[in-house]
N, C-alpha and C positions, 0 to 999 in steps of 0.2 A: 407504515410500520405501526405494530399496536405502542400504546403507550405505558406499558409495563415497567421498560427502563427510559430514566429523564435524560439521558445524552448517549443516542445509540455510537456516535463515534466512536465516542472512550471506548463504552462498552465492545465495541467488534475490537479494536487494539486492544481491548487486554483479557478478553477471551479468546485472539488467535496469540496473542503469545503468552498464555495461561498462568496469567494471572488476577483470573476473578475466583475469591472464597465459592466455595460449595454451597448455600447458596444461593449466591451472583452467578454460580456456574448453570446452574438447576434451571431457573427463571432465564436466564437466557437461552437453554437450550429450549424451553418451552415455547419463548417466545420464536425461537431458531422456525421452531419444527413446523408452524403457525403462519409465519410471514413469509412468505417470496421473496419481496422487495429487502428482506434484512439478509436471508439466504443469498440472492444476489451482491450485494454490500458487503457479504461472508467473502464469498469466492473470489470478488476483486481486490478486497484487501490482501487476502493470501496470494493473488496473482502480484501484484504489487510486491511485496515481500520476498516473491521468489525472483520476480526481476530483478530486485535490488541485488541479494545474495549474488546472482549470477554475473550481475555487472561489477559487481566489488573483486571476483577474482580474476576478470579479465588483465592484460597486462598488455600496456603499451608500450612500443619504445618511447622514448620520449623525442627524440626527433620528431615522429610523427606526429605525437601531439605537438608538436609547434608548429610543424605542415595546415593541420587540423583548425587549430585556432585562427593560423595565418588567412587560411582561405573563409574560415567563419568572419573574420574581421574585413576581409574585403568585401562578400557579400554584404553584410548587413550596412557596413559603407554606402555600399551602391543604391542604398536603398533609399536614402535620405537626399 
């Protein structure tokens, strides 16, 4: 990645959830348009992001989350 911005992490979280000033916005889309490797690091964060969203409104019974743990807790058991 060029070294335009000093912590590209921050920088991709808070130009995908837009808030970097104009510009922090500018300069990163510069460097956006420029880098691959940040372009990639773009697309998996918002991949990320949208997984979370999707998993936040799934909806368990809660039985089965106890099913779920139960059998996670025997596997990892077994394992030791």
């Amino acid at each position: 990645m060029s070294t335009c911005c000093r912590n590209y992490d921050e920088m991709i979280h808070l130009f995908v959830d837009g808030e970097l000033s104009g510009r922090q916005r500018e300069a990163f889309l510069e460097s956006l348009r420029r880098d691959e490797r940040l372009q990639d690091e773009v697309a998996r964060y918002r991949r990320i992001i949208r997984t979370l969203k999707v998993f936040a409104k799934l909806k368990f019974p809660s039985d089965r989350l106890r099913k779920a743990r139960a059998a996670l807790v025997r596997r990892v058991s077994g394992l030791s």
